[in-house]
Each structure stands twice: as structure tokens, then as C-alpha cells.
C-alpha positions as CSV (number, residue, x, y, z in Angstrom):
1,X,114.4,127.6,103.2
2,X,116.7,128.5,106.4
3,X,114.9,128.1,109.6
4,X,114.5,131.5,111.9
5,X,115.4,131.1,115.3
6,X,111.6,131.7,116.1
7,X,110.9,128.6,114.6
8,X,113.6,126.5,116.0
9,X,112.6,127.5,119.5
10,X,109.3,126.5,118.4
11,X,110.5,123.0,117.0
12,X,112.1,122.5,120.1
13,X,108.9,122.8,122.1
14,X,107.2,120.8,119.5
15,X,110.5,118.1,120.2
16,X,109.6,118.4,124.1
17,X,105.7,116.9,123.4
18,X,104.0,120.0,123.6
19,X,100.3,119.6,123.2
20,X,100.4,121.4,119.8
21,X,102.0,118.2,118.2
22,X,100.2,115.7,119.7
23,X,96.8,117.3,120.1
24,X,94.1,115.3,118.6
25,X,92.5,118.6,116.4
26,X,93.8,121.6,114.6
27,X,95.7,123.9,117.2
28,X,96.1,127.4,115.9
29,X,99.4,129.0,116.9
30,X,100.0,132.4,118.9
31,X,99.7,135.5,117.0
32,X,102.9,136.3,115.2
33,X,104.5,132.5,115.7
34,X,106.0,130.5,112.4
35,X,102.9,127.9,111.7
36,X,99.5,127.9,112.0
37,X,98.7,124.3,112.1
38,X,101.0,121.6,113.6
39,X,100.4,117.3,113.9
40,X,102.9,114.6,114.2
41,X,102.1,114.0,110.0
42,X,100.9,115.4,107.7
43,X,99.7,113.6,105.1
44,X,99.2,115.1,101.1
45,X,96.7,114.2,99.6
46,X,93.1,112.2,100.2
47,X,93.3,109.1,98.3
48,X,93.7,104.7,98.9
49,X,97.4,106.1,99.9
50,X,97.1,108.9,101.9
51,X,94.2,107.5,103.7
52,X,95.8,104.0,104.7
53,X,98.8,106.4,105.6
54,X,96.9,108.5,108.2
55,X,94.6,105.6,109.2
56,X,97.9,103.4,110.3
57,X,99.7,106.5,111.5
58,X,97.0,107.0,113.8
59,X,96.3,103.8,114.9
60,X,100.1,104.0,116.2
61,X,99.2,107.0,118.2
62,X,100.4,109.8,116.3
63,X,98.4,113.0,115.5
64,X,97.7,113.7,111.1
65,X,96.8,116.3,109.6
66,X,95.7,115.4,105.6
67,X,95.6,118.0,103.7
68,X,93.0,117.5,100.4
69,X,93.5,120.4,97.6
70,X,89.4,119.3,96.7
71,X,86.6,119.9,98.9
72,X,85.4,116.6,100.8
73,X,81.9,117.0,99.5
74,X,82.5,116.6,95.5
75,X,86.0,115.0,96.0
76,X,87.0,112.6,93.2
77,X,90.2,110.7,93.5
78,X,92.0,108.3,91.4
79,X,91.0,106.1,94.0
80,X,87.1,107.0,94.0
81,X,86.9,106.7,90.2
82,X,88.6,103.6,90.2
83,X,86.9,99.7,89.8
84,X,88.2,98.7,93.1
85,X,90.3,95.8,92.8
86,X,92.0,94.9,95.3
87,X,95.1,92.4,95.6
88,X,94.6,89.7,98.8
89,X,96.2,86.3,98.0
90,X,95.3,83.6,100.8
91,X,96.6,83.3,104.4
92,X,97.4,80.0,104.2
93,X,99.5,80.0,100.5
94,X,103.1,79.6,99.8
95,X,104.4,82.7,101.0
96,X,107.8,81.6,99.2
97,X,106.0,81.4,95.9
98,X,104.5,84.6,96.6
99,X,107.7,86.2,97.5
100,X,109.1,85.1,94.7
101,X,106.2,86.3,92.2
102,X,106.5,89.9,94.2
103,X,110.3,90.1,93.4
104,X,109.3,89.4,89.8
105,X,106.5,92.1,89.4
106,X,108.7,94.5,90.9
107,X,112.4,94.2,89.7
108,X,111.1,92.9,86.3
109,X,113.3,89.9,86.4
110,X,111.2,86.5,86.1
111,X,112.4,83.6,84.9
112,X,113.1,83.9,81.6
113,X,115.7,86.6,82.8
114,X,116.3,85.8,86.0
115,X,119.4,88.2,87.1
116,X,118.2,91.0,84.8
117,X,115.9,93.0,87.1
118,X,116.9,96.7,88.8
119,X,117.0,97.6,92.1
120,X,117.3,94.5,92.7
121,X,117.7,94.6,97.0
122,X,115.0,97.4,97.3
123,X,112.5,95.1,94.8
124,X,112.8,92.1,97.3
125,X,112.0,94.8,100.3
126,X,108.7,95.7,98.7
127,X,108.0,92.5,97.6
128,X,108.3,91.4,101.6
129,X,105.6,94.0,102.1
130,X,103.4,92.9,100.1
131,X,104.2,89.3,100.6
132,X,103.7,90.3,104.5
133,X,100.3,92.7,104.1
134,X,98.6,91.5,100.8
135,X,97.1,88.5,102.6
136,X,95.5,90.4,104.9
137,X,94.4,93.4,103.2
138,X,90.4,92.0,103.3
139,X,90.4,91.8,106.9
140,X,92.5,95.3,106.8
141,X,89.1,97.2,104.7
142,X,86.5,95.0,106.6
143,X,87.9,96.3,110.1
144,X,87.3,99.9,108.7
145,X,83.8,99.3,108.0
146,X,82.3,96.2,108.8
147,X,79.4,96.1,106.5
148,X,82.1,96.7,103.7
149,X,81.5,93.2,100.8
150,X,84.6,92.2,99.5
151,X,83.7,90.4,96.7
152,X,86.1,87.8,95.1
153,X,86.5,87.8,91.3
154,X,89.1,86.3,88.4
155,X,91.2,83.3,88.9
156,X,95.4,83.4,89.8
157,X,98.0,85.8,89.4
158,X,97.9,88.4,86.6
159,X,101.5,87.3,84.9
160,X,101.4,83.9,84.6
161,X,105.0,83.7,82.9
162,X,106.3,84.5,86.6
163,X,108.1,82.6,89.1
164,X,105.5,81.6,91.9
165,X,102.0,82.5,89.6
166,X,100.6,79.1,89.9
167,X,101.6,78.3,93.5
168,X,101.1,81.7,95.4
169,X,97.3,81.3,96.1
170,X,96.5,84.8,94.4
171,X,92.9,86.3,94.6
172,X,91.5,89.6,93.9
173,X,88.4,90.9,95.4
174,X,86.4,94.1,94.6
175,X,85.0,96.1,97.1
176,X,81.2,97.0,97.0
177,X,78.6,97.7,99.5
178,X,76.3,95.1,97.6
179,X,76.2,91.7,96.8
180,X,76.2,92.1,93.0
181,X,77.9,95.1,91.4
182,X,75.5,96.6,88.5
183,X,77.4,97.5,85.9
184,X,74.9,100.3,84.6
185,X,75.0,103.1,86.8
186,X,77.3,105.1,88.9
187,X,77.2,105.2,92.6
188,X,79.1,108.5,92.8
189,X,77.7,110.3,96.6
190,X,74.7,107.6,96.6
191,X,74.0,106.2,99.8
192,X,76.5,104.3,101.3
193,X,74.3,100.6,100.8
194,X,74.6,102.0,97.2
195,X,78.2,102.0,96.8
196,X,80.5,99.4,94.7
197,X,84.1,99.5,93.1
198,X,85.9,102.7,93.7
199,X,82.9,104.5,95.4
200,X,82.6,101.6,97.9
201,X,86.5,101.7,99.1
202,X,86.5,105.7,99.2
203,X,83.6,105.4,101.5
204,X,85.0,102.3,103.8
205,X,88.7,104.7,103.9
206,X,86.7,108.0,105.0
207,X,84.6,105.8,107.3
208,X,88.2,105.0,108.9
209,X,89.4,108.0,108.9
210,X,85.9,109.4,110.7
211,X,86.9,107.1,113.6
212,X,89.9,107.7,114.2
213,X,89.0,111.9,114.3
214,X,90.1,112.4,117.9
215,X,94.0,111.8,115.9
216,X,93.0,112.3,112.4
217,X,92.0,116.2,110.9
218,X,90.7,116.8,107.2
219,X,91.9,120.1,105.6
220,X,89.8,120.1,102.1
221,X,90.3,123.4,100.0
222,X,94.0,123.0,100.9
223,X,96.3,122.7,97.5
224,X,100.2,122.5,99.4
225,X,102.9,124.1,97.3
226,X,105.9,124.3,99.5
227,X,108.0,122.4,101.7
228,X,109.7,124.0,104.7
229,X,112.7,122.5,105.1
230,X,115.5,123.3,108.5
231,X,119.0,124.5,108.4
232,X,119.7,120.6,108.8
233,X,117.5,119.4,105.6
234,X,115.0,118.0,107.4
235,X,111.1,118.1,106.0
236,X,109.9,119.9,109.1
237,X,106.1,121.3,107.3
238,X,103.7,122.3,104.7
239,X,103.0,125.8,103.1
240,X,99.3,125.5,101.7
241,X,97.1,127.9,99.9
242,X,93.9,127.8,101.5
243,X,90.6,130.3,101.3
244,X,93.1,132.1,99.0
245,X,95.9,132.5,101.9
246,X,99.1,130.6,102.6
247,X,99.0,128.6,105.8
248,X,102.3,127.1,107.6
249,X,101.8,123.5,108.9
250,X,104.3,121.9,111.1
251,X,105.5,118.2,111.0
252,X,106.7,116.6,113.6
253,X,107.6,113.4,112.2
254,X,107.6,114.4,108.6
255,X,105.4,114.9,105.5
256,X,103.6,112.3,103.4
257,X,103.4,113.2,99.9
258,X,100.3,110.9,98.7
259,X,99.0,113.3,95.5
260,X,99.0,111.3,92.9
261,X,101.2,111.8,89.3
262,X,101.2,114.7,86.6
263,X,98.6,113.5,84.2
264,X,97.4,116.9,83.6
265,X,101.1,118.7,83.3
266,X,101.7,119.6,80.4
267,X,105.2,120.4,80.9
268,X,105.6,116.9,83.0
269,X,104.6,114.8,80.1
270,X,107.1,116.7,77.8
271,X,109.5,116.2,80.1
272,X,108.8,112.3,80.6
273,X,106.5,110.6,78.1
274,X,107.1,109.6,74.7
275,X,105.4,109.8,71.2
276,X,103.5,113.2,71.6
277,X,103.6,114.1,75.0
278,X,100.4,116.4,74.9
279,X,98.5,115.7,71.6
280,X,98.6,112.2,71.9
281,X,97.7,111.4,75.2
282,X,95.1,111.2,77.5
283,X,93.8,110.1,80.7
284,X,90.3,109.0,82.3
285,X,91.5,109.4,86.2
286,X,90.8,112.6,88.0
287,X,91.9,116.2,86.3
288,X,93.5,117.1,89.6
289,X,96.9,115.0,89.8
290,X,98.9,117.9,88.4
291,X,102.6,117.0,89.7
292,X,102.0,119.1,92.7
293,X,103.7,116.4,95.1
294,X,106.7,116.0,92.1
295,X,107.3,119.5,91.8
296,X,107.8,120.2,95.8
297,X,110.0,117.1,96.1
298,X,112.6,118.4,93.3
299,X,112.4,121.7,95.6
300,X,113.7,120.0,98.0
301,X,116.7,117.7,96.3
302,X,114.6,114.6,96.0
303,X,115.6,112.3,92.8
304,X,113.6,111.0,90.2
305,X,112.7,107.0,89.0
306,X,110.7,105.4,85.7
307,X,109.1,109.0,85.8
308,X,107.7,108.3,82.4
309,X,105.9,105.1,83.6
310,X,101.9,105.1,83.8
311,X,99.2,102.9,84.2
312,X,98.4,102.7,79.8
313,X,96.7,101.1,77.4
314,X,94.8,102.4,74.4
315,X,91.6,104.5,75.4
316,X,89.1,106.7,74.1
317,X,89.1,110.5,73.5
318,X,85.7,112.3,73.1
319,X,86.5,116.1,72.8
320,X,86.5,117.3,75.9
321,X,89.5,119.1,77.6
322,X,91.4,120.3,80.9
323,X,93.9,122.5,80.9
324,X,94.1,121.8,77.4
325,X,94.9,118.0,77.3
326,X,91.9,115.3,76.8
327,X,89.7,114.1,79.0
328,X,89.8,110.1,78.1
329,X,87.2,107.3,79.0
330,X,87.4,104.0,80.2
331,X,86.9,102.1,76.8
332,X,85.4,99.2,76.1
333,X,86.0,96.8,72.8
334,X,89.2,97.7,71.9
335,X,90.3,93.9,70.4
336,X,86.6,92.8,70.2
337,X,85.2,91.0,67.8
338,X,84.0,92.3,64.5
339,X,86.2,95.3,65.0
340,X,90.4,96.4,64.1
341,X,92.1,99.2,64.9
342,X,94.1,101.4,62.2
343,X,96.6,104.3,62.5
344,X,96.5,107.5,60.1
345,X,97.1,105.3,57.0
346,X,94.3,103.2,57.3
347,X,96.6,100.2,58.3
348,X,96.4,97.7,61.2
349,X,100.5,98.1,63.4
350,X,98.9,95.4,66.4
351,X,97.3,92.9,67.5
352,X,94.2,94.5,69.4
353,X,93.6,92.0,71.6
354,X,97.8,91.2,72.8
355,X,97.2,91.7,77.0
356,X,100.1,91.4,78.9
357,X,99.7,88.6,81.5
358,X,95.7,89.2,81.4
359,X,94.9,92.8,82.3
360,X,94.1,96.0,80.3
361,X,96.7,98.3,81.4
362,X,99.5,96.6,79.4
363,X,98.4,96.3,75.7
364,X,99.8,97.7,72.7
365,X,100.2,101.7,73.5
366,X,103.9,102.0,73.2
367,X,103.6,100.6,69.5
368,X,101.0,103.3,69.1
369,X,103.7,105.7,70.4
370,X,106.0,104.7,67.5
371,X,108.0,107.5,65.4
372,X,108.3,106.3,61.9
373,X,111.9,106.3,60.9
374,X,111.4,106.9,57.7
375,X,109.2,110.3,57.5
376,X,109.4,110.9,61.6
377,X,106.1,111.4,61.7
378,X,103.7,109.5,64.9
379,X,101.4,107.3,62.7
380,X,99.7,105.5,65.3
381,X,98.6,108.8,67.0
382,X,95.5,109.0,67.3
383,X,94.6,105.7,65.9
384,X,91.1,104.7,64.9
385,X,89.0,102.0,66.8
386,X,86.7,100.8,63.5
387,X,83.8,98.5,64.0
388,X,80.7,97.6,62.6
389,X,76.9,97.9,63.7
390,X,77.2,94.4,65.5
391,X,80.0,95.7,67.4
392,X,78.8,98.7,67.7
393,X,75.2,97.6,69.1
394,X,76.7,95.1,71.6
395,X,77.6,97.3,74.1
396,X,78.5,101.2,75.4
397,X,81.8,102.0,73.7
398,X,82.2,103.9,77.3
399,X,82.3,102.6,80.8
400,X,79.4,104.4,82.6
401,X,79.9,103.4,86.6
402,X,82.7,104.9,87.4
403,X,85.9,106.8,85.8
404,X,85.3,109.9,84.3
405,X,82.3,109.1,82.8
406,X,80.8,107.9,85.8
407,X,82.1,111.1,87.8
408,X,81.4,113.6,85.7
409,X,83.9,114.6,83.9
410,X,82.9,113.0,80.1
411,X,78.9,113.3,79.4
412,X,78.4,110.2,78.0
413,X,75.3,109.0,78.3
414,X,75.2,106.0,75.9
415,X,76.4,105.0,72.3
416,X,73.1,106.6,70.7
417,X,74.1,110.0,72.1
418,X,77.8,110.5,71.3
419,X,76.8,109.4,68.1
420,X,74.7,112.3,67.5
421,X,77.3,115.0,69.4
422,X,79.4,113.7,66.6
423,X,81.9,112.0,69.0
424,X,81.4,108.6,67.2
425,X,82.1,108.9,63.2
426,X,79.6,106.9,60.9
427,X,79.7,105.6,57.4
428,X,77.3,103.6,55.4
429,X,80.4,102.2,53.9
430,X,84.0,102.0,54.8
431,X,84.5,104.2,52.2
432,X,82.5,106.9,53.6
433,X,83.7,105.9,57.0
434,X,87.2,106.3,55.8
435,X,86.0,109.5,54.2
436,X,85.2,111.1,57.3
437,X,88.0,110.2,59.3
438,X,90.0,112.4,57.4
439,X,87.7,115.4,57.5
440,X,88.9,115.6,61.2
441,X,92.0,116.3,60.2
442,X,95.9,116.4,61.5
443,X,97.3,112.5,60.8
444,X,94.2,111.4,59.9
445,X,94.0,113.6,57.2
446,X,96.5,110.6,54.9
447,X,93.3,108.5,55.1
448,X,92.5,107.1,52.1
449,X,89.4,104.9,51.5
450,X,91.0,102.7,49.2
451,X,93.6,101.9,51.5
452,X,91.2,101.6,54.7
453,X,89.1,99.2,52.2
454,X,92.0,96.9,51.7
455,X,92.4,96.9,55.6
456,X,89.6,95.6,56.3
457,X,89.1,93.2,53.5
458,X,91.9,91.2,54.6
459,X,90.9,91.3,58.2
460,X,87.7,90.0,57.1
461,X,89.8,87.3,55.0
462,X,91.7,86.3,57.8
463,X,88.1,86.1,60.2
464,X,86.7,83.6,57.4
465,X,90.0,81.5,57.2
466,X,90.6,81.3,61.2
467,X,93.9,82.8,61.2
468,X,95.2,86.7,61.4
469,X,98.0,86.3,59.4
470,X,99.4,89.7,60.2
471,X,99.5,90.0,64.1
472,X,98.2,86.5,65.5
473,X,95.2,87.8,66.9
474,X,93.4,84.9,69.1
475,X,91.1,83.0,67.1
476,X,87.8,83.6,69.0
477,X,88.4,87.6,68.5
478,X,88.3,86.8,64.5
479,X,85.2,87.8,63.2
480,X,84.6,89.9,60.1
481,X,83.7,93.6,59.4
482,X,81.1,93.3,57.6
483,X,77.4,94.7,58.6
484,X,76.6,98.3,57.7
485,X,76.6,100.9,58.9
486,X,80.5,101.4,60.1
487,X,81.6,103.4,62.9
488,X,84.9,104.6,64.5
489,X,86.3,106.5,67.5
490,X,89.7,107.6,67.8
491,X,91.8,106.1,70.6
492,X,95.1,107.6,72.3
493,X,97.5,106.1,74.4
494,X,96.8,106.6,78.4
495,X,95.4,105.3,80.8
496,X,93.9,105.9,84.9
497,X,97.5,107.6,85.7
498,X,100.9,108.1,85.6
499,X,103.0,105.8,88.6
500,X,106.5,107.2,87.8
501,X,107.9,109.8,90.2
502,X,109.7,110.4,93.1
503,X,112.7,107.5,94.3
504,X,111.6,106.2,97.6
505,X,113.4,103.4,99.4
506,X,111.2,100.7,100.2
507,X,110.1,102.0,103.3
508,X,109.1,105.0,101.6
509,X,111.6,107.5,101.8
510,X,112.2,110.1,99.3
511,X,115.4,109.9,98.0
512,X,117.7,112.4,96.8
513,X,120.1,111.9,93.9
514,X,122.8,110.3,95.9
515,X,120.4,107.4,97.0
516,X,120.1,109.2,100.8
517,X,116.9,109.4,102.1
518,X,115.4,113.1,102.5
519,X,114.9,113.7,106.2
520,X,111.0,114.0,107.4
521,X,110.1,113.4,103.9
522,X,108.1,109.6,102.5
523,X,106.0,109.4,99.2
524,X,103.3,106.6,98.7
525,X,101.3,105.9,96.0
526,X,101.4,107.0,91.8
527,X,104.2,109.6,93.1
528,X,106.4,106.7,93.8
529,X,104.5,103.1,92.5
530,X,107.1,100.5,93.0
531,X,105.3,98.4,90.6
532,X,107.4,97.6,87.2
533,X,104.1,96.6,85.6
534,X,100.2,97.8,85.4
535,X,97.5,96.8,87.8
536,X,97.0,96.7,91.6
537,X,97.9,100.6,92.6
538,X,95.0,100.4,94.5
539,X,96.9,96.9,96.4
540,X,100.6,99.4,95.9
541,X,99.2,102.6,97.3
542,X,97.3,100.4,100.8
543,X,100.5,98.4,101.3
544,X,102.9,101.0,101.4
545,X,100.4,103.7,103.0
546,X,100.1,100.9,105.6
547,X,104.2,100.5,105.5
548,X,104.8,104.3,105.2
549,X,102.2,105.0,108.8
550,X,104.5,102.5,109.9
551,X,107.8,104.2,109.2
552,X,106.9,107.8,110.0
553,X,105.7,106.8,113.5
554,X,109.2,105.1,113.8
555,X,111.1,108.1,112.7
């Protein structure tokens, strides 16, 4: 979009430090003027990203406007739904170590393949970050809110295969208003004393943000959809729709784009995921992240990394929709005992219980993504979780604090329940179960109960010899199949969110498709995750808010 000569005159008096740009509220333009709204920043977008964006932008003396497509009082982030870990190794550890494990987690080199990794300068940049502000992040969310609990959980590093995992000192803490976190019910807009996980660091980030009003201005309701760009390609504002009209907001020192990924695009997941893109997939992080920050960065030239990337795993459906796409849960048992999981033809493809490096979000998903070669058809897709009542009694098949369960999106209330909606399928044998797997038919409609019987026979074969003889599957996750009634759920791959996006330097630049940085324009967060594995985007999107506040009040 060419600039008007209106607007450069008004850039210029913007340049000169007119109070418009470094006013501490909202300033409404003259009648008739190019914008509406000016601030040094303006951050997109009201998650852990954009908040420690604003929060260090401010703290450096610059004025931000955030701008928060949600209104403030229901607003649920990626960040808000979220268990909130966060990433702090000690003060005092061997920061060599822990630059070196960095380098690892984001080049994907480690030691096996030590000169394999890409990007391989820009990896050891964001691995100084985070070598530089993980140790402090505690202190960091403490100084926010100082009756913020950081509670310290789990042992070392999450990848213990990579260089510096035993010596780096890790620790991750969860944040929590309380001393013990009750894993039974959600804290979603309770009192703050209430609050734990997500709820607790989306409360402690707002309370920063509240103190630092005189520099810091919330626009909920406010969805942007444009970039306005200068006859010299520089980021210089925001168009937004808000209260059903288009606003113009002026930048300063550039734009933030912190809205998360495109898990509910359906033409971004056709354009980047594999397997089936849309019927295969689903998500249990906020319904809002719909590419917005994506689509307004290709406006503008900016280039594209590992945009099929996502935080994944194998999860649970129930039938619920946005936009057409499913609304998934945080699941619980997948690779328990006394349970397997099966694709379409009633046969086991994985081990269930194979965790990458000890977390969740890198399990067996891409086998589920599989196309057969021989009839091109996605077996795995959706696969079936089957257990029996031990299993099945032992616990909620659904996480109920937080995610979209916890936030409203999924009404799941408890086992019992979703059993009787008909979102859990029963059998008083396998058979049966079997039986009615394939009444819900697409793939599942191949299932035969002969074939799921065989299944789970030799499962149970395996359980009473000590010894999965088809995938390995750890010993103390081998027990059998065996009390009545049977139950299964189907699963889909997905996840919490996609982290591909938008290429960013490690300072947080967008780039374009030369490698250049875009002018006035920096992405943080699942835009642009510089992490080449799962886990810790809560850690990714405070280090590099704190490193992008940092940059833009450089610029």
C-alpha cells in the first residue's frame, strides 16, 4: 500500500516525538488525518508472547498498543488453556552445557549427527537467548506479581540423547497461585488465589501489563487484517476491524505479530500438513488462531519456515466442531496399561507408549499420518484408543482443568457422561466393540471383529509373556485386555497448536524470501517457534517476547 503524502507528513511528526507516539493512552487523531490510533508498538495479539513483548517494550520506555481480536473478559488463549510449564534451568549451571543442549533443540543436530542441523548460525543465536533468559525467567513472572508460586516439577532436560542434558542444571516449574495444583477442576475467571497452570500465568502477564498502563493500552474486540506498509517497505501500522469498523493504527517502531498459528484454517492445513489435512486432524488449543498473523505477513513479502510443524501427538475427538474442523481434548491414557490402539483394520502400526525424549507432544502421530502405498488410502486416520473397564475406570479419558475442556469449548464432564452422549463406544465383547466401530463409518467401516479379536489376543499374549513382540512397548505398560465391558474413542493426530510460520531471524525479524528482514515488522511465538521439537512454547514465546521488546525498542 503506497503512502499518501498526508500520511508521510504525519510519519514525520510522529519521527519528530510528537506526543501522539509516545503518549502513554490511546490518542485519537484530527478529523480527516490517516490513523486513528498511534504508539511506538503495537503488539498482535494477547497471549505469553505478546504480553512479554509489550511488558519489556514498555519497561524500555516505549508506548504499546496490543491489539486482542477476543474481548478481555472471556478471553481464552493458547496461553490461558495451557498447563503452564515453564522452562528455568539454574543460575548457577553450566551455561556451556546449556548452550550446547539449546543448539541441539533448535538446529536438530545433537550428537549422534552432530553437523546435520539447519540454520545452523541463527540456531546458536536463539539458543544464546535462551541460554541468557531461561535462568531467570522465575524471577522474570515473580517480579510481575509477587504472590505468583512457581512450583518446581520433573527432573532434567526433556531429550536426554542431547549434548549438555545431564550437565545443564535444567528445571521446569509450573505456575499456580497455590501451593498444590488440584487436578479436578478448572480455574478458568476464578479468583486470582484460585488460579494454577495456564490460568495462573495469564493472570500474573495481565497483572504486568495492568502496571505498566500509563505505557501499555488493551484494544479487545480488535481482529487486525492489514498491514500498512510505506513507499520504502517499511511496517509503519495496523488496519483492524473493530465495533464493525476499520480503524488505522500507527507504529512507530513497528508491529509485533504475536497471534498464534492456523489451527482452525482449513485452507492452511491443506496447504501445510500431511495425511488428511482437515478430516484427520484436530486441535484442543483455542478456536481463534486462524492464520490471521500468517496471512498479513505473506501480504507483505514475508517468507515462510517448517510451516507444517505443530505441537502433536495423538488426541481425542468427541464430535464437536468449529468452522468445521474438530474440537480435540487433552487425552489422557493413550499407551496406558490394559489398553492398545488400532487403525481402521483393527491392527496395532505403534508403540503407544514411544515418547520422544519424555514429553507428550512427540509420540507416534506422523505414523498415524501414514498413506498406505499399496491402496493410498490413510489407515491410521482416525485410529481407535481400545481399553477395557479397568482402564477405563481408572481415570477421565479427558483432562478437565484446563484446555478445551476446562475452558469451555468440549462439555466433558466425566467418563460416565460422554459415555451416554455416545462419544465413548461400548461393547460387552470385543466383538461387539469391534462391531460398533464400524457403524460410525468412513475408514472404520473395514473393521472386522475377527480381525480386532486377533489384535487383542496377541497383545494380551505378549502382556502374559512380558514382551510386545511387535512394537517393544515398555514392560510395565504390558497388561492385558481382558475385563468386560470394552470401550474405545477415536484419536486424531494434533495437538495444543501449530508452531510453523513466518521466518524470523533470531532477533525476531520477519523475513522475506531473500533472507532480509521486513522493515518495522517482528513475529514471536507459534507464528514463528524456533523450536525444532515439542514442548516449552510457553519458555519460546517469554524468551523471544522478552528478546523481541528488546529489539523493537532498538530499532
Amino acid at each position: 500500500m503506497s503512502m499518501s503524502s498526508s500520511r508521510r507528513r504525519f510519519l514525520q511528526t510522529l519521527a519528530a516525538g510528537s506526543a501522539l507516539a509516545s503518549g502513554a493512552s490511546l490518542a485519537a487523531e484530527k478529523a480527516g488525518s490517516q490513523f486513528d490510533f498511534s504508539a511506538d508498538i503495537i503488539v498482535v495479539g494477547l497471549g505469553a508472547a505478546g504480553a512479554a513483548t509489550a511488558i519489556t517494550a514498555a519497561d524500555k520506555k516505549a508506548s504499546v498498543i496490543i491489539l486482542e481480536r477476543q474481548p478481555m473478559a472471556t478471553l481464552r488463549s493458547n496461553t490461558r488453556l495451557s498447563g503452564g510449564y515453564i522452562h528455568c534451568p539454574a543460575k548457577n549451571g553450566d551455561k556451556k552445557a546449556l548452550q550446547a543442549y539449546f543448539t541441539a533443540l533448535f538446529s536438530g543436530a545433537y550428537d549422534s549427527l552432530p553437523s546435520v542441523g539447519e540454520d545452523d548460525e541463527v540456531s546458536k543465536q536463539m539458543a544464546q537467548y535462551w541460554t541468557d533468559i531461561t535462568p531467570n525467567l522465575v524471577d522474570w513472572l515473580k517480579s510481575l506479581d509477587s504472590d505468583l508460586k512457581m512450583l518446581k516439577t520433573g527432573g532434567g532436560a526433556q531429550y536426554v540423547n542431547f549434548p549438555g542434558a545431564k550437565e545443564c542444571s535444567y528445571a521446569v516449574y509450573r505456575t499456580s497461585y497455590k501451593d498444590v495444583i488440584n487436578n479436578k477442576t478448572t480455574t478458568y475467571n476464578r479468583p486470582k488465589a484460585e488460579a494454577t497452570e495456564g490460568e495462573a500465568l495469564h493472570q500474573a502477564l495481565i497483572n504486568g501489563i495492568k502496571a505498566r498502563k500509563d505505557l501499555i493500552t488493551v484494544m479487545d474486540k480488535t481482529r487486525a487484517v492489514e498491514l500498512i506498509v510505506d513507499e520504502n517497505k517499511r511496517v509503519v501500522g495496523v488496519i483492524a476491524q473493530k465495533d464493525g469498523k476499520l480503524v488505522r493504527i500507527a507504529a512507530k517502531r513497528g508491529v509485533a505479530l504475536c497471534c498464534g498459528g492456523y489451527e482452525y484454517s482449513a485452507s492452511m492445513r491443506k496447504a501445510f500438513f500431511e495425511g488428511l489435512p482437515v478430516a484427520g486432524w484436530a486441535f484442543y488449543g483455542t478456536v481463534y488462531n486462524e492464520g490471521d498473523g500468517i496471512r498479513m505477513g505473506l501480504d507483505v513479502g514475508a517468507s515462510l519456515t517448517k510451516a507444517g510443524a505443530c505441537a502433536a501427538r495423538m488426541i481425542w475427538a468427541p464430535p464437536v466442531q468449529y468452522n468445521g474442523m474438530r474440537i480435540g481434548v487433552t487425552t489422557n491414557g493413550i499407551g496406558s496399561p490394559r489398553s492398545i490402539v488400532v487403525n481402521s483394520l483393527g491392527e496395532r502400526f505403534a508403540n503407544e507408549a514411544l515418547i520422544t525424549g519424555g514429553i507428550t507432544n512427540n509420540c507416534f502421530y506422523e505414523k498415524a499420518c501414514e498413506q498406505s502405498s499399496k491402496t493410498l488410502t490413510y489407515d491410521n486416520l482416525p485410529s481407535w484408543l481400545v481399553m477395557d473397564e479397568t482402564m477405563f475406570s481408572s481415570r477421565e479419558l479427558a483432562n478437565v482443568t484446563r484446555s478445551t475442556v476446562g475452558y469451555g469449548f468440549v462439555d466433558f464432564k466425566n467418563n460416565a457422561d460422554a459415555l451416554k452422549k455416545g462419544w465413548i463406544l461400548k461393547g460387552e465383547t470385543i466383538e461387539e466393540l469391534a462391531e460398533k466401530i464400524a457403524a460410525t463409518g468412513g475408514s472404520a467401516s473395514r473393521m472386522r471383529p475377527e480381525a480386532l479379536k486377533r489384535t487383542v489376543e496377541a497383545f494380551n499374549a505378549d502382556c502374559r509373556a512380558g514382551r510386545d513382540s511387535q512394537f517393544g512397548r515398555s514392560k510395565n505398560t504390558l497388561q492385558p485386555i481382558e475385563k468386560a465391558p470394552f470401550y474405545a474413542i477415536p484419536l486424531f493426530a494434533g495437538g495444543s497448536n501449530t508452531k510453523g510460520g513466518l521466518a524470523v531471524s533470531a532477533k525476531r525479524e520477519v523475513l522475506d524470501w531473500d533472507g532480509k528482514p521486513i522493515k518495522g515488522l517482528y513475529a514471536v511465538g507459534e507464528i514463528a517457534c524456533g523450536l525444532n521439537r515439542g514442548g516449552a512454547m510457553l519458555t519460546d514465546a517469554l524468551v523471544f517476547g522478552i528478546v523481541c521488546g528488546t529489539t523493537m525498542t532498538q530499532a
